[in-house]
MIDOSE-1310 file (N, C-alpha, C; in nm, 2 decimals, decimal comma, always signed):
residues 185
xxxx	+3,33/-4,52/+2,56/+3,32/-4,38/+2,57/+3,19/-4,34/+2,50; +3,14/-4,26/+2,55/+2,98/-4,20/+2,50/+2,94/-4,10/+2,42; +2,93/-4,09/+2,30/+2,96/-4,02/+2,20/+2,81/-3,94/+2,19; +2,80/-3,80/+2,16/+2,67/-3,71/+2,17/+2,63/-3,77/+1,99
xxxx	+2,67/-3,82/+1,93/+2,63/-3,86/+1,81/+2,57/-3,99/+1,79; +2,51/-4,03/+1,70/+2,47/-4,16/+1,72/+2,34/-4,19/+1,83; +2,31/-4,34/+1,83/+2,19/-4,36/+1,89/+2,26/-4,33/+2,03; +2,18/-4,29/+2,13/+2,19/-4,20/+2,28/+2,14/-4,35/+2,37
xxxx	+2,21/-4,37/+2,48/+2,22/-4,54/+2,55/+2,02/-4,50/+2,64; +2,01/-4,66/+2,62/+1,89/-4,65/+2,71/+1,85/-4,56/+2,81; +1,93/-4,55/+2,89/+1,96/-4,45/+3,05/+1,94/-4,34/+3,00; +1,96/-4,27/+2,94/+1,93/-4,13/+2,84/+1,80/-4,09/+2,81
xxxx	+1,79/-4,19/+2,71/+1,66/-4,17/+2,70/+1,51/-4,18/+2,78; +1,54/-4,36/+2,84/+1,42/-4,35/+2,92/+1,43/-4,27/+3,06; +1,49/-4,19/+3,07/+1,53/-4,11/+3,18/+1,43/-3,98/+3,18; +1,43/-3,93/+3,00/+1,40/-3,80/+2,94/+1,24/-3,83/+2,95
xxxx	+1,23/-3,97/+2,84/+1,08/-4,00/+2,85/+1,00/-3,98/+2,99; +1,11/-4,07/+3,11/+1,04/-4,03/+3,25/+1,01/-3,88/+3,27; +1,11/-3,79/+3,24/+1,11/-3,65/+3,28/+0,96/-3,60/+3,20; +0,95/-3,63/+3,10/+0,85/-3,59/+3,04/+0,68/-3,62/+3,08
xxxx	+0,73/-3,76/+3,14/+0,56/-3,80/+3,15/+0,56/-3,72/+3,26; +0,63/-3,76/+3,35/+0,59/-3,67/+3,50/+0,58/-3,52/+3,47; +0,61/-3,48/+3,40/+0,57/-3,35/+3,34/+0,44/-3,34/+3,33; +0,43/-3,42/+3,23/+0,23/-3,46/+3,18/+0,12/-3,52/+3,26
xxxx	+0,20/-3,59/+3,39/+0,11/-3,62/+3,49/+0,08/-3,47/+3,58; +0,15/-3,42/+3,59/+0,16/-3,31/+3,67/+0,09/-3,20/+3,63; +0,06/-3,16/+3,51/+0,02/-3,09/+3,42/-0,15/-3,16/+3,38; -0,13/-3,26/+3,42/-0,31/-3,33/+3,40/-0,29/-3,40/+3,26
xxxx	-0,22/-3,39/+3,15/-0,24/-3,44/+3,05/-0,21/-3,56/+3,04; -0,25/-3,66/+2,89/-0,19/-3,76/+2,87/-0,15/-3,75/+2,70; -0,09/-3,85/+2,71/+0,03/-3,86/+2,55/-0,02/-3,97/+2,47; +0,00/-3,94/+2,34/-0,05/-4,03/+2,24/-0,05/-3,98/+2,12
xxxx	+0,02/-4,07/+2,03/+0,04/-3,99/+1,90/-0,05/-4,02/+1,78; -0,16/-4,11/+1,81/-0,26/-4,14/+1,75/-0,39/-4,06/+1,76; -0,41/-4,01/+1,88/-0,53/-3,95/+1,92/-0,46/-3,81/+1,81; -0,41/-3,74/+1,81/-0,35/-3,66/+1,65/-0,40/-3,62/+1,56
xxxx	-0,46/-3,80/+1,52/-0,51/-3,81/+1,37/-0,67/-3,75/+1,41; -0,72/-3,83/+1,47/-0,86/-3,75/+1,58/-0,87/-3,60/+1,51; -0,79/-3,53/+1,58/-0,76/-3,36/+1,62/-0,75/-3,34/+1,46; -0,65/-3,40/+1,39/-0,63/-3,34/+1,19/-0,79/-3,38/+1,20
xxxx	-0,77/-3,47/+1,18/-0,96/-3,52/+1,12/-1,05/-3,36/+1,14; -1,07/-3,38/+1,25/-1,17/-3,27/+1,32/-1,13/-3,12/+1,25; -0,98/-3,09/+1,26/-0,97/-2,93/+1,21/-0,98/-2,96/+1,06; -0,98/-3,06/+0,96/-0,99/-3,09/+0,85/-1,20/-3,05/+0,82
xxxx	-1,24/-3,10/+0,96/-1,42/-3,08/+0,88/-1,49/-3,22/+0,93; -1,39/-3,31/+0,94/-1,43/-3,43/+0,97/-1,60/-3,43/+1,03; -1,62/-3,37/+1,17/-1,70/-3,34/+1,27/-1,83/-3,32/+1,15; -1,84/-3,26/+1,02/-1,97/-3,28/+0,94/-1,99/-3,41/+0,93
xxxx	-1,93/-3,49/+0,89/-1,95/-3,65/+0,84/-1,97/-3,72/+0,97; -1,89/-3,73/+1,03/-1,94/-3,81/+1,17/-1,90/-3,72/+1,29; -1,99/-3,78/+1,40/-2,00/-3,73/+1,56/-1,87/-3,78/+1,60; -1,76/-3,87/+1,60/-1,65/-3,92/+1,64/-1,57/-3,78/+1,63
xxxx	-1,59/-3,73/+1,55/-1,45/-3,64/+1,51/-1,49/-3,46/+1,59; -1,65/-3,48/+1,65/-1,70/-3,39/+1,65/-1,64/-3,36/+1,85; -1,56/-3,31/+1,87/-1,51/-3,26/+1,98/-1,43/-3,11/+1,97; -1,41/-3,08/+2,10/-1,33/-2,95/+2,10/-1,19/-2,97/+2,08
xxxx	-1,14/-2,98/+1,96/-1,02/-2,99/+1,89/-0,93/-2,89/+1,96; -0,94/-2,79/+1,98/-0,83/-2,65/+2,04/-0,82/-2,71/+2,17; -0,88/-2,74/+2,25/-0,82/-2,83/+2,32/-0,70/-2,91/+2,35; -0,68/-2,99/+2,24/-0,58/-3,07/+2,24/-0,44/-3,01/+2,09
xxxx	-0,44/-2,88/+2,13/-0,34/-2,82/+2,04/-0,23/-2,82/+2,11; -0,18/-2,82/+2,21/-0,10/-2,87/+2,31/+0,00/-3,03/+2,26; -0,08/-3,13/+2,25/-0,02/-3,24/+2,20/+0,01/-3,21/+2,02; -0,03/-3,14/+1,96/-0,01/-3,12/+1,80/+0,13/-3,03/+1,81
xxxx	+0,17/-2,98/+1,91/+0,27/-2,95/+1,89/+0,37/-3,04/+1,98; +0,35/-3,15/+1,99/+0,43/-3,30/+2,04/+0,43/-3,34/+1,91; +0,38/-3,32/+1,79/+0,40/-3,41/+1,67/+0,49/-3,35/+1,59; +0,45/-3,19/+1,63/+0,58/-3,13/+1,59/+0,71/-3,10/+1,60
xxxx	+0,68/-3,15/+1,74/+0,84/-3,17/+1,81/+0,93/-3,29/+1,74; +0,81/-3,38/+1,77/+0,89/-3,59/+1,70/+0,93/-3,50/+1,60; +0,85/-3,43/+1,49/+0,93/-3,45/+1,36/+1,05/-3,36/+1,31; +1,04/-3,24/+1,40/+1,17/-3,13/+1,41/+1,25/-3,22/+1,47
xxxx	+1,22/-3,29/+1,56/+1,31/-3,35/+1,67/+1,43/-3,47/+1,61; +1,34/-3,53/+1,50/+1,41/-3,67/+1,40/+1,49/-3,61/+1,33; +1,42/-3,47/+1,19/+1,50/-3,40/+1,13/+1,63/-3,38/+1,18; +1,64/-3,30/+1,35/+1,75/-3,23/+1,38/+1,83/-3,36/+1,43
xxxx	+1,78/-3,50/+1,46/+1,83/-3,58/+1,48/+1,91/-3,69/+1,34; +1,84/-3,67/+1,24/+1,89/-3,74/+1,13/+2,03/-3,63/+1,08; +2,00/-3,51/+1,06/+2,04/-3,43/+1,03/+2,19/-3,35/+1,07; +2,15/-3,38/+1,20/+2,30/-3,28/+1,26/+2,36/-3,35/+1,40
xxxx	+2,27/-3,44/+1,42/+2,33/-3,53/+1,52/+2,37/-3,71/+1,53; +2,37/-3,72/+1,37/+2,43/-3,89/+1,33/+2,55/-3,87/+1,31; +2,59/-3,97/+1,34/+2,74/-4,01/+1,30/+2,77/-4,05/+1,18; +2,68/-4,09/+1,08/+2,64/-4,13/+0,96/+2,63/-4,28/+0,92
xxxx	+2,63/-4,34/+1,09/+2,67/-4,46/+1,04/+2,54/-4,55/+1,02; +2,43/-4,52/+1,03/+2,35/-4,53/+1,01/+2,25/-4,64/+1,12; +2,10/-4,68/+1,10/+2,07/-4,79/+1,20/+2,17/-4,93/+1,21; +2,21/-4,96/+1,35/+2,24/-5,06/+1,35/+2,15/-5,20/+1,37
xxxx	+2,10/-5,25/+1,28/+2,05/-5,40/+1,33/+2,10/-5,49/+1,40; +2,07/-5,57/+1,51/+2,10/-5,71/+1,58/+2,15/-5,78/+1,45; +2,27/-5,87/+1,48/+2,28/-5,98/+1,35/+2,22/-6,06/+1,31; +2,14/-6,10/+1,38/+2,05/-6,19/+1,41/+1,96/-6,17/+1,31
xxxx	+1,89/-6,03/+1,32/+1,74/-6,00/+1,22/+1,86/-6,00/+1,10; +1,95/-5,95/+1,06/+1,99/-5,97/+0,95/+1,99/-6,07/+0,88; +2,06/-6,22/+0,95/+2,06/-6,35/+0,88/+1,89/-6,32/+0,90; +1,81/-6,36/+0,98/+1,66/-6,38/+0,95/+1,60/-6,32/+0,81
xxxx	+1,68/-6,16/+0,76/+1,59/-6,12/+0,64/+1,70/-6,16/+0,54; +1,77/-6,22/+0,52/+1,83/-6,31/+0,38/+1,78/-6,41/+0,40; +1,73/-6,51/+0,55/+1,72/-6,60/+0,46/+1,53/-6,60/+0,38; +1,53/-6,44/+0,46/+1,39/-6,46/+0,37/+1,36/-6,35/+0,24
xxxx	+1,50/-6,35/+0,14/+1,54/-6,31/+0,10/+1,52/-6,16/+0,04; +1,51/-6,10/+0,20/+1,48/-5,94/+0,19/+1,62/-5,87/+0,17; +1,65/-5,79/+0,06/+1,76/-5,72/+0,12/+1,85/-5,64/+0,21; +1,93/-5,64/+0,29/+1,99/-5,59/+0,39/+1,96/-5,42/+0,37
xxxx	+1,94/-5,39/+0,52/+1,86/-5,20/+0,47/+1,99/-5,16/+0,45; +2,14/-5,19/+0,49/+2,30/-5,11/+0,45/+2,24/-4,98/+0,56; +2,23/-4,96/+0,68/+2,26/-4,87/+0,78/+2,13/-4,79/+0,75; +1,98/-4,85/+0,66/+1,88/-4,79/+0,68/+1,76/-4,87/+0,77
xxxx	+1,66/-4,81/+0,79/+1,54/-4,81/+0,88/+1,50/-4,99/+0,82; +1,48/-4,96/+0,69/+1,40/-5,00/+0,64/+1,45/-5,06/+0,49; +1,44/-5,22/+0,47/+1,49/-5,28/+0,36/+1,45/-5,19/+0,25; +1,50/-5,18/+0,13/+1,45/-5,10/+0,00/+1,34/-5,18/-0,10
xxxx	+1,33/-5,31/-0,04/+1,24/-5,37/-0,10/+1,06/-5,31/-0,01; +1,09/-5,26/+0,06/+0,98/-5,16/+0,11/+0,95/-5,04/+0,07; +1,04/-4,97/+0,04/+1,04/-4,86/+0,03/+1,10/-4,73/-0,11; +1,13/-4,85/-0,21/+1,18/-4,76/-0,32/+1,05/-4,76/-0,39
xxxx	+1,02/-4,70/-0,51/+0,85/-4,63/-0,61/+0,87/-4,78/-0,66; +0,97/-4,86/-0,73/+0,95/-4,96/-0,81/+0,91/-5,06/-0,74; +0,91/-5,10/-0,63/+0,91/-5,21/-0,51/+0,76/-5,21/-0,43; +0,75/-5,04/-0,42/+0,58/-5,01/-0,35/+0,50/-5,09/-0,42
xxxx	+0,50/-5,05/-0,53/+0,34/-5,03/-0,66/+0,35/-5,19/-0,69; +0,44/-5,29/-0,64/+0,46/-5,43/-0,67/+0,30/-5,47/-0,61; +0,24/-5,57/-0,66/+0,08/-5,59/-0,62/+0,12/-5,66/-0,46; +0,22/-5,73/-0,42/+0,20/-5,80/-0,31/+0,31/-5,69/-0,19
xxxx	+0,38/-5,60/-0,23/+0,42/-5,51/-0,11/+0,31/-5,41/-0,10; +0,24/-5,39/-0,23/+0,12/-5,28/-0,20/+0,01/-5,33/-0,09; -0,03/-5,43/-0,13/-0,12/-5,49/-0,08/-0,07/-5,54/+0,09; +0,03/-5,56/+0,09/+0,15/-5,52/+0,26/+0,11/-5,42/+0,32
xxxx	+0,14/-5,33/+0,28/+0,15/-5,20/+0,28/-0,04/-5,14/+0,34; -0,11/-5,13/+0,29/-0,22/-5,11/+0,24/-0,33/-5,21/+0,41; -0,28/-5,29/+0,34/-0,35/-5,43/+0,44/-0,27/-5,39/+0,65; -0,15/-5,35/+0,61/-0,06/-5,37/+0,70/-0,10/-5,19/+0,82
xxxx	-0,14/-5,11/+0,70/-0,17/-4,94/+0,77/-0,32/-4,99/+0,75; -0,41/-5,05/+0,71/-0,58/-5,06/+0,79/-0,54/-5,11/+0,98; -0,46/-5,23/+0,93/-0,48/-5,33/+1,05/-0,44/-5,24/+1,20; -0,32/-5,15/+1,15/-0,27/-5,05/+1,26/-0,37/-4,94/+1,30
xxxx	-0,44/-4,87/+1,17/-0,55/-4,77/+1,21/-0,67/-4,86/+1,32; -0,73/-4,92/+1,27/-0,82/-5,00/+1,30/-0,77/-5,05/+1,46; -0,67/-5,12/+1,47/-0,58/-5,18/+1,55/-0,58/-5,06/+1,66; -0,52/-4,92/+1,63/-0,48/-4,83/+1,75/-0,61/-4,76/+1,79
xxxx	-0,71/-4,76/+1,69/-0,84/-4,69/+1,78/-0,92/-4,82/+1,85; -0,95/-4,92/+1,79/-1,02/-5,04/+1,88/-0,93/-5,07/+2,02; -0,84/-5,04/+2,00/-0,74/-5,08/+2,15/-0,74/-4,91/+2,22; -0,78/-4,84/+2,19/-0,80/-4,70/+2,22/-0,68/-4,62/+2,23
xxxx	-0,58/-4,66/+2,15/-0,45/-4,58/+2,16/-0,36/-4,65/+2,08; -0,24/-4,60/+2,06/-0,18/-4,67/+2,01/+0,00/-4,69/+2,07; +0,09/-4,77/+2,03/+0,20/-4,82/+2,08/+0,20/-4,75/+2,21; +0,27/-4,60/+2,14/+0,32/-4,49/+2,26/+0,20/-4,46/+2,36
xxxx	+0,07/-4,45/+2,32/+0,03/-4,41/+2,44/-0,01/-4,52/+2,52; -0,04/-4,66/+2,52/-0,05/-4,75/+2,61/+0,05/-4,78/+2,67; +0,20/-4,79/+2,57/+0,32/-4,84/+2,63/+0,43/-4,72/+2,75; +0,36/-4,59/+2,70/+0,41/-4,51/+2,77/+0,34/-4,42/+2,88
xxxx	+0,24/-4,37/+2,84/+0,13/-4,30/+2,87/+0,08/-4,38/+2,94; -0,03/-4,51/+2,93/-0,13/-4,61/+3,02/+0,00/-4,67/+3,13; +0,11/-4,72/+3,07/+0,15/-4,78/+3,20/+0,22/-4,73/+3,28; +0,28/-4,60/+3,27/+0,32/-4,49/+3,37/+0,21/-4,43/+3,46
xxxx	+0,09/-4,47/+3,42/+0,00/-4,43/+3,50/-0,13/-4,54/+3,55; -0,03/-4,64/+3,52/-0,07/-4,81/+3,59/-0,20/-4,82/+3,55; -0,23/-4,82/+3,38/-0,35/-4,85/+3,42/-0,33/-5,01/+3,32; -0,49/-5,11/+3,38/-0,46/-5,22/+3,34/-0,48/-5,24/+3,20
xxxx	-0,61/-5,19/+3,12/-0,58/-5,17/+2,98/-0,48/-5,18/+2,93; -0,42/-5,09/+2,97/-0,28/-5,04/+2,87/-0,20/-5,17/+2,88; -0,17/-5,20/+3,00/-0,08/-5,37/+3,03/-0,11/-5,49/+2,94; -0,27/-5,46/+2,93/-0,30/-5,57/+2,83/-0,27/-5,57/+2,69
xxxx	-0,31/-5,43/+2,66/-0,24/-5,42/+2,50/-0,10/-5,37/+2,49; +0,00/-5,38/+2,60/+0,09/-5,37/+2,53/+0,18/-5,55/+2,54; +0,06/-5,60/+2,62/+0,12/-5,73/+2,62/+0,06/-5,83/+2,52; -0,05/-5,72/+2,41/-0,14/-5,77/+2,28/+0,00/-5,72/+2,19
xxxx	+0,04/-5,62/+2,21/+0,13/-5,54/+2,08/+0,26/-5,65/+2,08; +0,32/-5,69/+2,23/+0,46/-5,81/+2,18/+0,39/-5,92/+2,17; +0,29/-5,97/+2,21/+0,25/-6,09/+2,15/+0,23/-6,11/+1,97; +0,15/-6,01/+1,94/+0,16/-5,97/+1,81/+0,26/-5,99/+1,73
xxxx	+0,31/-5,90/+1,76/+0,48/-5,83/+1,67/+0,56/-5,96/+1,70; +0,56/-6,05/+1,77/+0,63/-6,15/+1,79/+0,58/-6,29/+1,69; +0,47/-6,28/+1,68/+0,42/-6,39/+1,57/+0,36/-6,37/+1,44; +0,40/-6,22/+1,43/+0,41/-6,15/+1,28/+0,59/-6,16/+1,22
xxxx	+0,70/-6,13/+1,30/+0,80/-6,19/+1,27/+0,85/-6,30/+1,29; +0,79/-6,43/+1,35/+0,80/-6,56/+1,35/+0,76/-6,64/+1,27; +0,58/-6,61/+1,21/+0,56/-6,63/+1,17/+0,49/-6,62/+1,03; +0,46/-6,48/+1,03/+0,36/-6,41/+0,91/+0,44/-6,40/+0,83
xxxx	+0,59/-6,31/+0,83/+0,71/-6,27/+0,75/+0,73/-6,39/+0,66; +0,75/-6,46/+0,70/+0,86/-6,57/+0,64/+0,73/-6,61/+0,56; +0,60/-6,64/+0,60/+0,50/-6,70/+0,52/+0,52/-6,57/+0,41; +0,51/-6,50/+0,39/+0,50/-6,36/+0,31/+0,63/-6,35/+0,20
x	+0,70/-6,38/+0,27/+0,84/-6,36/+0,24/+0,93/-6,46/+0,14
């Protein structure tokens, strides 16, 4: 039985996502929630220091209020539409992070050895942390976008870039949990 609470089945979702891009094809736009930082940069001033940031920003106020959506969208999702039972993990990733003796997140995102103030400021999760958001900045503008818009955005609109990096992003993410973790870990 299919409960409005809780995580919403595949069919649901990528159904909504479809509704949406074909919205944004139709409308001429494209999606991406990295190109974002771009637009803050630029209304921040950026555009004095370098030519990169130096574009027509109002332009793309349209998508800034896609970021506002994700985040009203989570809120009202964490908020008033969980069941409280929180993320469920595969069991699988679970035995994988004891035996690399991370502790179990207990129905969160994210183990607490990531994410509590005493755990951050530790020199080798900071340095995770730190090392881990260069490689992604760096990572989503050299590949000219990031997860969502190559994986959603480029290949709803067949282009072959995007196929490549999203077939760079599971190659990756597959030999950073295979192999980087456990070396770290």
């Amino acid at each position: 039985m299919y409960s409005f609470y809780g995580t919403w089945p595949w069919y649901i979702s990528g159904f909504l996502i479809g509704v949406v891009m074909l919205s944004l094809i139709y409308f001429g736009k494209t999606f991406g929630m990295s190109s974002n930082l771009r637009t803050l940069c630029s209304i921040g001033g950026a555009g004095k220091f370098s030519d990169f940031f130096r574009f027509d920003w109002k332009s793309q106020r349209w998508n800034l209020v896609v970021v506002l959506g994700a985040m009203v969208g989570g809120f009202i999702a964490v908020h008033f539409l969980s069941d409280g039972s929180g993320v469920q993990l595969n069991p699988g990733t679970l035995v994988k992070l004891q035996e690399m003796n991370v502790d179990l997140p207990d129905g969160k995102l994210l183990p607490e050895k990531f994410t509590t103030i005493e755990n951050v400021f530790t020199p080798k999760i900071f340095l995770f942390m730190i090392l881990g958001g260069f490689l992604v900045g760096f990572g989503s503008r050299y590949a000219g976008g990031c997860t969502s818009g190559h994986a959603i955005t480029g290949l709803s609109n067949l282009q072959l870039p995007s196929l490549i990096a999203v077939i760079g992003f599971f190659v990756g993410g597959l030999f950073a949990a295979h192999f980087l973790l456990p070396l770290i870990f």
